[in-house]
BABA-245865 format. One record per residue (C-alpha): x, y, z. Coordinates in steps of 0.05 Angstrom, whole numbers. Each point is the difference from the previous one (the first is absolute). Layout:
BABA-245865
X,Y,Z
...
//
This chain:
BABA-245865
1144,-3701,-1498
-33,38,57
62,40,12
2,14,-77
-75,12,3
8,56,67
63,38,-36
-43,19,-54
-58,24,37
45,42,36
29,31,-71
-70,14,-28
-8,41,60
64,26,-7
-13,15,-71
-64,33,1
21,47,60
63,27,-43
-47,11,-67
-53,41,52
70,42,27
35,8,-69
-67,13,-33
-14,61,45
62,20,4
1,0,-71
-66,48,-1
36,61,28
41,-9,-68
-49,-16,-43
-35,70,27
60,42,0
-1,40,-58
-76,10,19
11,26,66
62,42,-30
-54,44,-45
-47,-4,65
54,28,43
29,47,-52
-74,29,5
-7,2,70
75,34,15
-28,54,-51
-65,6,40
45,2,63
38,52,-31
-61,42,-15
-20,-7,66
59,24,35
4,62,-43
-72,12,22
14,-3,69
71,36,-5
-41,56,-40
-52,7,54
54,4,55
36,50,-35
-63,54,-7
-5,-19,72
71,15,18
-8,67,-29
-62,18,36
33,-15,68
-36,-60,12
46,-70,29
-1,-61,-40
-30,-62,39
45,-49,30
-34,-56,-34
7,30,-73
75,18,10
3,-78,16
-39,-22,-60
47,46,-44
58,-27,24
-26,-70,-6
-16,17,-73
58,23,-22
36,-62,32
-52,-41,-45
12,38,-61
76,-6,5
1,-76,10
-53,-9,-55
28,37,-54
66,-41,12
-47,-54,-1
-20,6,-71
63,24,-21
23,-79,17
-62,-29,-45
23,5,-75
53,-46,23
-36,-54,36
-62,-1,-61
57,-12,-40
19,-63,39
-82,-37,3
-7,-51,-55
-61,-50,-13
-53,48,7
31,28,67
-7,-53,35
67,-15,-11
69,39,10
69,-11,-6
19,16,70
-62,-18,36
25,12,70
16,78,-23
-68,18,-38
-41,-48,49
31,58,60
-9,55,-45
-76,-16,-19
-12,-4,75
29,63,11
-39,34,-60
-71,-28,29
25,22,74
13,66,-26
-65,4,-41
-43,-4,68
42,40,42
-12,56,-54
-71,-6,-11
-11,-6,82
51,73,-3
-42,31,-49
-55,-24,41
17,41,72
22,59,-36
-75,19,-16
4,56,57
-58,47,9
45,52,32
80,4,-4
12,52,58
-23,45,55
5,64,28
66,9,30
-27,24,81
22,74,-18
9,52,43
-73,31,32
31,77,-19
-34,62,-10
39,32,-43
13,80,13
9,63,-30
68,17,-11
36,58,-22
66,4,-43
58,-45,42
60,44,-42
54,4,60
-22,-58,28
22,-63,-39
60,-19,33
-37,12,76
-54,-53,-40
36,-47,-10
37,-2,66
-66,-3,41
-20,-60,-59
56,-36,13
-3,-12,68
-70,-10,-6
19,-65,-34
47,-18,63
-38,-56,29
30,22,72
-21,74,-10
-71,-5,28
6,71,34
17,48,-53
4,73,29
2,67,-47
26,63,31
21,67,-23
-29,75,13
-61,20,-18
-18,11,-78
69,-37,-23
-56,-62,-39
-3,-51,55
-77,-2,-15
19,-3,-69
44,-56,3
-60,-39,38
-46,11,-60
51,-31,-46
14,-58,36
-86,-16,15
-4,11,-73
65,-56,-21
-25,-50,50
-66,4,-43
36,-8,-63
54,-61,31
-46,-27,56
49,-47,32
-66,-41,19
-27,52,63
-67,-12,9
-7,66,26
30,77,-9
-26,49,51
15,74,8
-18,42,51
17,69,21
18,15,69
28,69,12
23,44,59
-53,-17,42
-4,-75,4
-67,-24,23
-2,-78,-7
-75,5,-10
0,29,-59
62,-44,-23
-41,-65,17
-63,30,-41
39,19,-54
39,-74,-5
-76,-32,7
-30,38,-63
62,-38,-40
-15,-64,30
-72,4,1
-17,5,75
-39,67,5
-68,-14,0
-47,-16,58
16,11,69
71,15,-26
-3,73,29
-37,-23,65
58,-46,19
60,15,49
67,6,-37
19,-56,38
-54,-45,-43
16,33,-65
70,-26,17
-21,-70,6
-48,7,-63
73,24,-40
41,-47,25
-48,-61,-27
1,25,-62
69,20,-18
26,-58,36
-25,-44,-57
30,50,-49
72,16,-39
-14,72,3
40,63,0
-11,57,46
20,72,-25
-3,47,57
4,73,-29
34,64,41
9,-34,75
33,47,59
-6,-46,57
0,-85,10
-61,-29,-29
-18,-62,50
-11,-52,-56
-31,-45,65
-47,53,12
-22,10,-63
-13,-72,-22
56,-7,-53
41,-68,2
72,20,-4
25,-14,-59
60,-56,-2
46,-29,-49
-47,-69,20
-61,38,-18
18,25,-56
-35,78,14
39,60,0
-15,71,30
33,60,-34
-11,73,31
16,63,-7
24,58,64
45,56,1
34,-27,59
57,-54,0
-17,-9,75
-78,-25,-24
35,-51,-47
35,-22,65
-70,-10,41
-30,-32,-65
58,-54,1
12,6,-64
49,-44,-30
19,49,-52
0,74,6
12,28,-70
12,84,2
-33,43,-48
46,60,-12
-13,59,-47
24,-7,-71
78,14,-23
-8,58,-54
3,-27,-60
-70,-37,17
-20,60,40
-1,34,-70
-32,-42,-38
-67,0,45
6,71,5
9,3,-83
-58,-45,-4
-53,49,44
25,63,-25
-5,-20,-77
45,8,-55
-41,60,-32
12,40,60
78,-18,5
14,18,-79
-39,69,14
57,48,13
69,-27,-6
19,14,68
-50,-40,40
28,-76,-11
59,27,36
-44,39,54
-53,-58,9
62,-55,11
20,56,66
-65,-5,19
-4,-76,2
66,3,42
-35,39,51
-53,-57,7
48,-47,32
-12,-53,-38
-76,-11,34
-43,-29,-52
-71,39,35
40,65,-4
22,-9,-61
-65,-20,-33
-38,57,40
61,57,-24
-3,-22,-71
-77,8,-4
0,71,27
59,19,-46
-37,-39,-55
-29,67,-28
67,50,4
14,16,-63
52,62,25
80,-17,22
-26,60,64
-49,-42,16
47,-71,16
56,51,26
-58,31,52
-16,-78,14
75,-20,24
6,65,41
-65,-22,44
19,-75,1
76,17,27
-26,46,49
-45,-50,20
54,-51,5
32,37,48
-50,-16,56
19,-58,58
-54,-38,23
4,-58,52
-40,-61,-38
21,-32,-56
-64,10,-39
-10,71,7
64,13,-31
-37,-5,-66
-61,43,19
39,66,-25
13,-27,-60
-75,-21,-15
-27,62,32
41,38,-68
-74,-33,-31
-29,23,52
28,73,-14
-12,-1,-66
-73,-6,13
-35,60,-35
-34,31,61
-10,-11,77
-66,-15,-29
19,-63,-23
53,-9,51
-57,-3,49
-42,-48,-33
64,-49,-11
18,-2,67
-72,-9,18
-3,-67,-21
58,-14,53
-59,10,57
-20,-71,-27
20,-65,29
69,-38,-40
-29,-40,-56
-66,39,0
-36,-6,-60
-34,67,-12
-57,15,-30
10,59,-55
-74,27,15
8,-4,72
68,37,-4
-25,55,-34
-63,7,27
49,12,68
45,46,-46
-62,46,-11
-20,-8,71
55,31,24
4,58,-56
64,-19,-41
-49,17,-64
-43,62,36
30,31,-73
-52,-31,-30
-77,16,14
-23,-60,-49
8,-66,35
7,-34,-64
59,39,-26
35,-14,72
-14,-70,-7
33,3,-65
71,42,25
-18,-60,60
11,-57,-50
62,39,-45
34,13,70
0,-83,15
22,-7,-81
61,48,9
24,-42,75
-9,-71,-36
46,33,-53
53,30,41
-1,-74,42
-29,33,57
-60,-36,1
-23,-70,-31
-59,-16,-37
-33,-62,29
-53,-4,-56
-49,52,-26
-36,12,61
66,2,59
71,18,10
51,-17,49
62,29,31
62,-47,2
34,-1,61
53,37,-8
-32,58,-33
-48,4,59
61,2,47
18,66,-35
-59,22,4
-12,-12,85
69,24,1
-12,68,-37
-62,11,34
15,-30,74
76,23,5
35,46,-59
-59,41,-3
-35,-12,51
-19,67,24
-28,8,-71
-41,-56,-5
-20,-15,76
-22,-78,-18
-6,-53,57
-9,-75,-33
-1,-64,32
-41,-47,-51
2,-75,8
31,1,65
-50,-43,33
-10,53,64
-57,-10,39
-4,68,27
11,70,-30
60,35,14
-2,36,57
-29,78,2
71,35,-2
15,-28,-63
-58,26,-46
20,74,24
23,47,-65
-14,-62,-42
-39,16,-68
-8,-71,-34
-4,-67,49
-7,-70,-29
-18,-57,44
-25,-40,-52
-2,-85,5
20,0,74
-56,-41,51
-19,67,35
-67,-16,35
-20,62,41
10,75,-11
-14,35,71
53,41,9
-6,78,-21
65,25,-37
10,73,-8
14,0,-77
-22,65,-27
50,-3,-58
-23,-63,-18
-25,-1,-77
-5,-80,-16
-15,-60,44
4,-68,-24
-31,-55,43
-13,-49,-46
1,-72,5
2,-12,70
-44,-28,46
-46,67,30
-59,-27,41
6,65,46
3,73,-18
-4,59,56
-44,50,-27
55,46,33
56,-32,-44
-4,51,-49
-18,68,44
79,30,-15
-5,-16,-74
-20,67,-28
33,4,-61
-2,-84,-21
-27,-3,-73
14,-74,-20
-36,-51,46
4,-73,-22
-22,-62,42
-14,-40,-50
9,-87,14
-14,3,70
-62,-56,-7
-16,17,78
-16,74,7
-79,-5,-1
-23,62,30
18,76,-23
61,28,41
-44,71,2
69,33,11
4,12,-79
-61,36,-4
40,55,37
60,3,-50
-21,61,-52
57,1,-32
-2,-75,-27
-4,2,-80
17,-88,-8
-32,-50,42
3,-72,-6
-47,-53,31
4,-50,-46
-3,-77,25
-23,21,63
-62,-18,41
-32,63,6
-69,-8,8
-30,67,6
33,73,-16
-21,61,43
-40,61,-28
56,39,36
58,-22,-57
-36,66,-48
39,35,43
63,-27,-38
-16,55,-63
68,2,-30
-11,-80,-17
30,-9,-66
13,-77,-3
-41,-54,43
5,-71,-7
-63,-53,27
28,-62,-46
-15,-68,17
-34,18,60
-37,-68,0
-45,12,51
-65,42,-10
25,61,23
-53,67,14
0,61,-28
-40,61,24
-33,37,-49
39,69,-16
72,-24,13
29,-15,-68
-38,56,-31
18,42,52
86,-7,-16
-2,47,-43
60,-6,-29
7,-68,-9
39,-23,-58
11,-68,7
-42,-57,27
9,-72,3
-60,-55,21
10,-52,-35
-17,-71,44
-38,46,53
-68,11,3
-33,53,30
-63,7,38
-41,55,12
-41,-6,61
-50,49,-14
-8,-28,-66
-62,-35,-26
22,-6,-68
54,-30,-33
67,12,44
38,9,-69
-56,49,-21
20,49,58
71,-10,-11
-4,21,-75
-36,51,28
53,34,35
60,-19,-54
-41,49,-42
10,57,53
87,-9,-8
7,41,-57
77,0,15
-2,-73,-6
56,-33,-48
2,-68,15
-54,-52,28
6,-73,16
-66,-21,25
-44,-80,3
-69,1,-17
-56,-51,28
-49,-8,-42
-25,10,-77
-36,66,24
60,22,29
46,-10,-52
-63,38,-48
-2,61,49
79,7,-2
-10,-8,-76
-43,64,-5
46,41,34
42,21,-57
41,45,37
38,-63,34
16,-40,-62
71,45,-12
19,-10,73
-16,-71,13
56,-53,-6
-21,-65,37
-62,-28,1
-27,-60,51
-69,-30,-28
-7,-47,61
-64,-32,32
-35,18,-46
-77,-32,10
-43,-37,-49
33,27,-55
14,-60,-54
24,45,-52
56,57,-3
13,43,-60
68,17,14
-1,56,-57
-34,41,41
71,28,24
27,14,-62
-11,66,10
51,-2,57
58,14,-38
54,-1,71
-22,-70,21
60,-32,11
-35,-64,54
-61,-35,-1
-15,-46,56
-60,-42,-6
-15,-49,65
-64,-35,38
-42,10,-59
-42,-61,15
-52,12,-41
46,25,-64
-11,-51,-62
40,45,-60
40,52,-10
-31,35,-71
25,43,-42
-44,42,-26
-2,65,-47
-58,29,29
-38,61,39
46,38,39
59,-55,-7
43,46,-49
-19,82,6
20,32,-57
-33,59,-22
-5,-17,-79
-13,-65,-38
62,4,-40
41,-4,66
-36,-76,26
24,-27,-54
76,26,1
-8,-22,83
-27,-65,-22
57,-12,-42
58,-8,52
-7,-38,79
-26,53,45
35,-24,69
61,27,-33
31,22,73
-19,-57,34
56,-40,29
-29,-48,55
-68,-43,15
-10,-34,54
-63,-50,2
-14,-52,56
-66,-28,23
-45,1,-52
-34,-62,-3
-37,-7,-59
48,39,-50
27,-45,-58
40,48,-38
40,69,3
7,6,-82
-12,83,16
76,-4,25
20,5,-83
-24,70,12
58,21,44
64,-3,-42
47,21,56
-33,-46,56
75,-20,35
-30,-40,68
-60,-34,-10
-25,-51,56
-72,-54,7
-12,-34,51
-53,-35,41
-54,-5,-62
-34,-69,1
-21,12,-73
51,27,-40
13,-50,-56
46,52,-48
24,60,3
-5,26,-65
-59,-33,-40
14,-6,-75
-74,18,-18
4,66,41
64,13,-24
-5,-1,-74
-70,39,10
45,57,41
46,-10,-55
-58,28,-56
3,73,43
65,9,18
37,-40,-48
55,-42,7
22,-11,78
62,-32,31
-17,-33,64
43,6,59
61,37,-35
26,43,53
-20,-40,58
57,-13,59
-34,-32,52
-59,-57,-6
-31,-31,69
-65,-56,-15
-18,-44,57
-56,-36,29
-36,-6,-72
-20,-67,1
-31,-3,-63
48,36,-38
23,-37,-66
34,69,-39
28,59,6
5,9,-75
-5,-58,-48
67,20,-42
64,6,20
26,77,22
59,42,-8
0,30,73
59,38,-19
-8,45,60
-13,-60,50
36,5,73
-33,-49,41
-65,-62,-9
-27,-28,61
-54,-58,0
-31,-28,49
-56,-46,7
-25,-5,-72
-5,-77,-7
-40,-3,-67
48,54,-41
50,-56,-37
17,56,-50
45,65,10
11,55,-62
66,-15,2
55,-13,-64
66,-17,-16
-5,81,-17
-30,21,58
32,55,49
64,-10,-41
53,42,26
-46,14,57
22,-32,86
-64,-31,5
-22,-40,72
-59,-48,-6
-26,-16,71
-45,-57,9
-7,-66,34
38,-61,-31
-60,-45,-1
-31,48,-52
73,21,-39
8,-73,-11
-66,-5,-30
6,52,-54
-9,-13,-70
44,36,-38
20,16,-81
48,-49,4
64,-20,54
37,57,-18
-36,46,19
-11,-39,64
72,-2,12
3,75,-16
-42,20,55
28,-51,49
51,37,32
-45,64,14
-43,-48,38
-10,6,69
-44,-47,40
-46,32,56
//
C-alpha cells in the first residue's frame, strides 16, 4: 500500500511537469500565425530600412566620402536576415496548413513546434536589426589628399609621358621618382598634372607639397617654402638657424603620408638637411622632381628616372596646330604646308613650339612663313656646348620677331631679375621709363600705356607670364635666352652683368663692372658696399633684397651716367648713403622698404628725377622743406605706408607735403598715406591731384569716429585703398554730400549716383580698426579682386543688410563680391558674416580664415565658384564647425580645403 501510495506521488509530479513543458511548448504554436504577420511586418520594416541606409551610402559614395565600417557590417548582416526570412515565410502556408484544434494542435508537432521557434527567434533578431541600423551618419570623409591644385595649361603632346610618370607613381617601391629632359621640353608641365591627379585620386596622402627650387639652390628658402605648406612659418620661424627649422620639418612630416614635388633641381638636394623624412616603400611618401640632368637623378637616388624627350611629329603638330589656330592655317592655301616645315624646325620642343606658333599666329602671307624657316635653319646651324642652349636660337626667332629694339630691351630687362621673380608691372615700367625706352613720349600717361601693351604683346608671344593682374614672371628657360642673348651672343650689344639669387656676400670684384651698362645683384646677402668701381657706362643698378647695413658715400663717385638706382628690401640701411646726391643723371630711384630715416637737402641736385619711390618706409622718415617741390620733373611718386615729417613744420606734416605735390605740375601718378581727417580734407582740396592719385593710405588717423568714404569719389584712378590703426574709426558712411561727388551740373549727380563710383578699384586692405563693425561701402567697388580685414575687435559683418539695401535706393541693384580673387579675414573675433546669402564668387582664386571663432556661416553654395580652382585656407577646428546648405555642398568644398 505505501509502495502503491509513493508511485503515484511520483506520477502526479511527473504529470504536472509534462502538461507545464507540452503546454509551453505548445504556445509557440498556438502564436505562430501571429508572430508570422508580426514578422512579415518587421522584415518589411527591415527592408525599408536597409534601402534607407543603402540610399544614404550611395549619395555618399558619389560625393567621395567612405562608408563606415560598422554600416557596411550592419548591411551585410541585413541582407543575411532578409534572405533567411523570406525563405522563412515562404515555408509557413505549409505548416498553418498542418495546426488543428485552435493551433494548439498539429499534425506533426515535432516539425511546426521547431518551426514556431524559429519564426519567434527570427521575429527578435529582426526587430533588434532594425533596431542598430538607426545610424545618425553612414560615412566619412575619405583622408584625401591636402593638394593645392595648379594652373595648368593644355597637356596635348604629353599624354603618353603622363601616364608613364602616373604609373610608376603607383609603384609602391618607386619612392624617388626623377624627371629629366632639356629645358622647355614640359617637365614642369608634367608636375602640374600629376599635383592636380593626386588631388582628384588621393591615394590617402595626408599631404602634397610643391616647392620650387631652381639653379641656385638655397636650402633656406626651400625649408621656408615647405613650412608655409605645413603651417610652420609664423613666430620666430625666420629667427631660427636652418638647423632648427630642420628639426621643426622633420616633426611634422614624420607623422605625415605626404608627397614632396621638387620643381627644376640642378644639384643634390640634402633631404637630411632640409628636414624631409625620406620617403620609403614602409612610409608610404614619395618624392618626384624634376632636373635637366640624368646625373642629379643619380645624387637624388631616385629609384626611377623617367626621360622627358621632345615630341615625335605627328604630336609636335598638333600643339603647334593648336597655338597657331585654324583661321590662320586655312588663310592662303600654301601655309598648312609651310607652317608643318616650320614645326619640323622646332625639334619637337614643346616651349619652342608654343613660343613659334604664337609669333606666327598673325602671318596671314605664304612670304612671311617662307622668311620664318630661312631664319630658323640658319639658326639651326649654330653648335653650342650645353644641352639647353641648343634651343635658345630657336626661341630667340620670338625674340627676333619682336617689333623694335625698343621692346627687345624691355623683354630682356626683366632677365636682370632673380629666377622665379615675381615682378611688379608698375615697378617694371616705372624702370622702363627710367631708363628712356619711352623718351618718345613727353606724356607719362601715354608711356605708361605703350608700358602696359608692351607686357600684353610678351605674355602673348610666351615670352613673359602673367602671374595675376598686378605681376609677371619669366620661366626659366625663357630667361636663359634672355642672359644668354644679352651676356654671350650679344653681348657687346647689350653689356649686362647679372648674378641674382646667388647668395654672395660680397660684390663682385671692381674689374668686373668695367664697360658694363645694366648690373643685377638682386636677392644675394650683400652687407657692405665700400669698394669704388669705375663704372661710367653703367646705366642700371639693382641692389635689391639683400642685406645693406653699410654704404661708402664713395661707392657711387665713377657712376656718371647710372639712371636706374634701386635698393629697395634691404630692412638695414638706416642712414642716407650721400653718394646719390652726386649722381645727376639718375631719372628712377627706389628706396622702398628701407630704413631711411632722414633724406638730405643735397638730393635737389638729382633734377632729371622722373620716377622716385618712398613706399612702405615704416619708419617716420624727414623731409626738408623744398625737396619734392624742387624735382621738377617728377612724374611719378610713390608714399604709400611712409610718413613724412617736416621738421620745420608746426602744422600738420601732411599739410606741408600737399603743399609741395601742388608744385609737380609734371606729376602723373601719386601713391601717398594720410594721418589724420584734416589731412585727408587738405589733400581733398587740391583738385589738381585727384587725376594722378592711385593709392591711398588713411592710417592713424586720430579721434575721428566717422569716415565718409565718398569723399574720393572724385578720384577716378584709385585702384588701392588701405585703411589701418584707425583706433578711433566707428563707420565707414556713405554719403552723397558737399564736395563727395564734383560735378559741375545737377543733371550729372544724379547719372554719377546711379552706377558704384570706385569703379577702378581693385584692392583694400583694412587691419586695426578697433571699433569698426562693418565695410558695406565695399558694394561700391565692382572690380575689388584682393580684399583683406584683419585685426578689428568689432567687426560683426561685412556687409550689413540695412546699409546695403539703403546703397541699393542710389545706385541700384549691386552684386557683392563678383570679381573678387583673393579674400584674407583674420583676427575678427566677433565676426558672425561676411554676407548673409550664399555667393557666386565666380572669379574666386584663393579664401583664407583665420581666427574668426564666432563666424559658423560662409556665402558659399552647391553653385558657388563653379568651374572656378578655388583654395579655402583655414584652421580645421573652425572648417569642422561650419554650417553649411546642406552636406553636399560640404563635400563640394572638401577637397579645396586646406588646413593652416
Amino acid at each position: 500500500m505505501g509502495n502503491i501510495f509513493s508511485i503515484q506521488l511520483s506520477c502526479d509530479t511527473i504529470t504536472s511537469r509534462c502538461l507545464d513543458c507540452v503546454t509551453g511548448q505548445a504556445m509557440y504554436a498556438c502564436h505562430l500565425e501571429e508572430n508570422l504577420t508580426d514578422l512579415k511586418t518587421a522584415l518589411d520594416e527591415l527592408k525599408d530600412r536597409r534601402n534607407d541606409v543603402m540610399r544614404k551610402v550611395n549619395i555618399a559614395e558619389q560625393q567621395n566620402l567612405r562608408p563606415l565600417d560598422e554600416v557596411r557590417g550592419w548591411l551585410s548582416r541585413a541582407e543575411t536576415m532578409i534572405n533567411e526570412v523570406d525563405a522563412l515565410l515562404t515555408d509557413a502556408p505549409q505548416q498553418i496548413k498542418k495546426l488543428c484544434v485552435g493551433g494548439y494542435c498539429s499534425k506533426n508537432c515535432k516539425s511546426t513546434l521547431n518551426f514556431s521557434k524559429i519564426v519567434a527567434k527570427r521575429l527578435d533578431d529582426v526587430k533588434d536589426l532594425k533596431r542598430t541600423g538607426a545610424f545618425e551618419a553612414v560615412a566619412t570623409e575619405v583622408p584625401a589628399a591636402s593638394v593645392v591644385e595648379r594652373p595648368s595649361d593644355s597637356a596635348v603632346g604629353l599624354e603618353s609621358m603622363f601616364n608613364k610618370v602616373w604609373s610608376s607613381f603607383e609603384e609602391k617601391h618607386a619612392s624617388i621618382i626623377g624627371i629629366y629632359g632639356i629645358g622647355g621640353v614640359g617637365k614642369t608641365r608634367l608636375l602640374t598634372e600629376i599635383n592636380n591627379k593626386i588631388g582628384v585620386s588621393s591615394g590617402g596622402f595626408d599631404m602634397v607639397i610643391w616647392v620650387v627650387v631652381s639653379k641656385v639652390f638655397y636650402i633656406g628658402k626651400v625649408q621656408d617654402d615647405i613650412a608655409k605648406r605645413i603651417g610652420l612659418s609664423r613666430g620666430n620661424w625666420n629667427e631660427i638657424s636652418p638647423e632648427e627649422k630642420a628639426l621643426d620639418i622633420f616633426r611634422v612630416l614624420r607623422e605625415k603620408k605626404f608627397v614632396l614635388l621638387l620643381d627644376d633641381i640642378w644639384e643634390r638636394v640634402d633631404l637630411f638637411k632640409v628636414g624631409i623624412p625620406l620617403p620609403t616603400q614602409e612610409n608610404g611618401c614619395k618624392l618626384i622632381f624634376t632636373t635637366r640632368s640624368i646625373e642629379v637623378c643619380g645624387q637624388m637616388r631616385a629609384h626611377k628616372k623617367i626621360e622627358v624627350t621632345c615630341l615625335p611629329e605627328e604630336k609636335a603638330w598638333k600643339l603647334f596646330e593648336e597655338h597657331v589656330g585654324k583661321d590662320i592655317l586655312d588663310s592662303h592655301p600654301n601655309i598648312r604646308e609651310l607652317a608643318q616645315e616650320v614645326a619640323k624646325e622646332c625639334g619637337g620642343l614643346p616651349l619652342a613650339l608654343i613660343t613659334i606658333s604664337r609669333a606666327m599666329a598673325c602671318k596671314k602671307t605664304p612670304e612671311e612663313w617662307e622668311y620664318a624657316i630661312e631664319v630658323l635653319k640658319r639658326s639651326a646651324n649654330f653648335v653650342f656646348p650645353n644641352m639647353g642652349e641648343e634651343v635658345y636660337p630657336l626661341l630667340k626667332f620670338s625674340y627676333d620677331s619682336l617689333p623694335n629694339d625698343m621692346v627687345r630691351s624691355c623683354l630682356l630687362y626683366c632677365c636682370l631679375f632673380s629666377e622665379d621673380y615675381r615682378i611688379s608691372k608698375k615697378n617694371l615700367i616705372d624702370c622702363w621709363i627710367g631708363e628712356g625706352f619711352m623718351d618718345e613720349h613727353d606724356n607719362i600717361r601715354k608711356a605708361r600705356n605703350l608700358g602696359h601693351h608692351i607686357i600684353g604683346s610678351l605674355i602673348h608671344a610666351c615670352l613673359l607670364e602673367e602671374v595675376n593682374d598686378l605681376c609677371i614672371k619669366m620661366h626659366d628657360v625663357i630667361r636663359d635666352m634672355s642672359l644668354w642673348i644679352a651676356c654671350t651672343y650679344e653681348a657687346e650689344k647689350w653689356k649686362f652683368f647679372v648674378q641674382a639669387g646667388y647668395q654672395l656676400t660680397r660684390v663682385p670684384v671692381v674689374g668686373k663692372w668695367k664697360g658694363i651698362r645694366r648690373m643685377s645683384l638682386i636677392r644675394n646677402k650683400i652687407e657692405n658696399l665700400i669698394e669704388e668701381p669705375n663704372c661710367p657706362d653703367l646705366q642700371s643698378l639693382f641692389l635689391n633684397d639683400n642685406q645693406l647695413k653699410v654704404i661708402h658715400n664713395d661707392f657711387f663717385q665713377f657712376m656718371c651716367g647710372l639712371k636706374v638706382l634701386s635698393l629697395r628690401g634691404n630692412r638695414g640701411i638706416r642712414e642716407f648713403p650721400m653718394g646719390i646726391s652726386k649722381l645727376v643723371s639718375l631719372e628712377y630711384l627706389d628706396l622702398s622698404r628701407t630704413r631711411i630715416r632722414q633724406l638730405p637737402i643735397e638730393l635737389k641736385a638729382l633734377e632729371k628725377m622722373k620716377c622716385l619711390n618712398l613706399e612702405r618706409i615704416h619708419d617716420r622718415i624727414t623731409i626738408p622743406r623744398g625737396l619734392i617741390s624742387g624735382f621738377s620733373k617728377l612724374q611719378i611718386l610713390r608714399m604709400t605706408g611712409s610718413y613724412p615729417s617736416y621738421e620745420e613744420a608746426l602744422e600738420d606734416n601732411n599739410e606741408c607735403l600737399v603743399e609741395e605735390l601742388q608744385c609737380l605740375i609734371h606729376l602723373n601718378a601719386l601713391t601717398v598715406s594720410l594721418t589724420s581727417a584734416f589731412a585727408l580734407d587738405r589733400f581733398l582740396s587740391a583738385e589738381m591731384l585727384h587725376s594722378c592719385t592711385e593709392q591711398i593710405g588713411l592710417q592713424s588717423f586720430r579721434g575721428s569716429k566717422q569716415l565718409n568714404i565718398l569723399s574720393l569719389a572724385n578720384i577716378r584712378n584709385l585702384d588701392y585703398i588701405l585703411l589701418g590703426n584707425c583706433e578711433s574709426l566707428e563707420e565707414v558712411k556713405t554719403e552723397w554730400e558737399g564736395r563727395m561727388i564734383k560735378a559741375p551740373i545737377r543733371s550729372q549727380i544724379s547719372a554719377i549716383a546711379t552706377q558704384p563710383c570706385f569703379q577702378s578699384l581693385l584692392i583694400v586692405s583694412i587691419f586695426n580698426c578697433s571699433k569698426l563693425r562693418d565695410i558695406t561701402w565695399l558694394i561700391l567697388a565692382p572690380n575689388l579682386r584682393d580684399f583683406s580685414v584683419q585685426s578689428c575687435n568689432k567687426m560683426e559683418e561685412i556687409i550689413n543688410e540695412k546699409k546695403l539695401s539703403q546703397l541699393s535706393e542710389l545706385v541700384g541693384t549691386l552684386s557683392p563680391f563678383a570679381k573678387l580673387e583673393f579674400l584674407y579675414i583674420g583676427y575678427l573675433p566677433e565676426l558672425k558674416s561676411i554676407y548673409w546669402d550664399a555667393l557666386p564668387f565666380s572669379c574666386m582664386k584663393d579664401i583664407r580664415v583665420e581666427k574668426c571663432p564666432k563666424m559658423r556661416r560662409f556665402p558659399l553654395n552647391s553653385n558657388s565658384a563653379k568651374g572656378n580652382k578655388i583654395s579655402i585656407y583655414g584652421e580645421e577646428k573652425w572648417w569642422k564647425e561650419l554650417q553649411w546648405e546642406d552636406e553636399y555642398t560640404r563635400n563640394a568644398f572638401l577637397p579645396h580645403f586646406i588646413a593652416i
